[in-house]
C-alpha positions in Angstrom: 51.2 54.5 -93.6 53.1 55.4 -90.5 51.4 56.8 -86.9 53.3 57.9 -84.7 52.5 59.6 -81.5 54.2 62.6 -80.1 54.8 64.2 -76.1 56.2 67.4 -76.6 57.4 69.1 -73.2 57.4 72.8 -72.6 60.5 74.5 -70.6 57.8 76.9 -68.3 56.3 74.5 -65.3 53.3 76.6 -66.1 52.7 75.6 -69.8 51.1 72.3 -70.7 52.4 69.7 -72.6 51.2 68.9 -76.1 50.1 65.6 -77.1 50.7 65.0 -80.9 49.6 62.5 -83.7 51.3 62.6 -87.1 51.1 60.7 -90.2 53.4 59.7 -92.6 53.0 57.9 -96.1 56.1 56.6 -95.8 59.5 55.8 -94.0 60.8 58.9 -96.1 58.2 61.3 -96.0 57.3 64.3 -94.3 54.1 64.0 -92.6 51.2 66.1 -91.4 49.8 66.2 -88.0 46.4 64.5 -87.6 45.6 65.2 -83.9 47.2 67.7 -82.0 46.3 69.2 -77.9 47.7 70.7 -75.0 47.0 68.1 -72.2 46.1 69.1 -68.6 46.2 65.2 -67.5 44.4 63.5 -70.9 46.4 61.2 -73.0 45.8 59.8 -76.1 46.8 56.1 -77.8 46.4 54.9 -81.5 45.6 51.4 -83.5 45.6 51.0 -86.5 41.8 48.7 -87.3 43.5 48.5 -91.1 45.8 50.1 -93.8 43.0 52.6 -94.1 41.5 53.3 -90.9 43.0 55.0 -87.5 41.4 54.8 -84.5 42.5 57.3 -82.1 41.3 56.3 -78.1 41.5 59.7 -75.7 41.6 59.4 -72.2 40.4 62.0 -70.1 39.1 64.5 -73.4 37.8 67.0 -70.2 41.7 67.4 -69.9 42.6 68.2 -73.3 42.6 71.1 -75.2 42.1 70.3 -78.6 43.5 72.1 -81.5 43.0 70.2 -84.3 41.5 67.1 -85.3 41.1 65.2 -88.6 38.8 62.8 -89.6 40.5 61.9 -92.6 44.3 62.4 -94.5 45.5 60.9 -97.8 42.8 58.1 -97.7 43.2 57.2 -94.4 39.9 57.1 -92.1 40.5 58.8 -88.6 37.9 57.3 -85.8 38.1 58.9 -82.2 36.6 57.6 -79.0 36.4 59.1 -76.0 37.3 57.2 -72.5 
């Protein structure tokens, strides 16, 4: 399994940015986002605890708008915590 952590930057200086997480099963497969928001100052970072569980850490969650969240994908555990 592969995490990987997106900052995707709008062209309007009014419009947030979106903070991403996608998974992958492999190297050469698509993937599916996990954890997706716009972010008004909150970040997020990601560990893997094991080949089945994800912890996601998000900093400043009063700053996000979140529009999805997993808790799970393919066998993979998601866990969040808030900072």
């Amino acid at each position: 399994m592969i995490a990987e952590v997106r900052l995707n930057t709008l062209a309007a200086a009014t419009d947030a940015n979106v903070v991403s997480v996608r998974l992958y099963p492999g190297i050469l497969y698509f993937g599916d986002n996990v954890f997706d928001a716009s972010t008004y100052g909150g970040d997020i970072s990601v560990a893997w605890q094991d080949q089945s569980h994800l912890r996601i850490r998000v900093k400043r969650p009063d700053q996000l708008e979140i529009h999805r969240k997993l808790k799970s994908w393919k066998g993979v555990t998601i866990i969040y915590e808030d900072e």
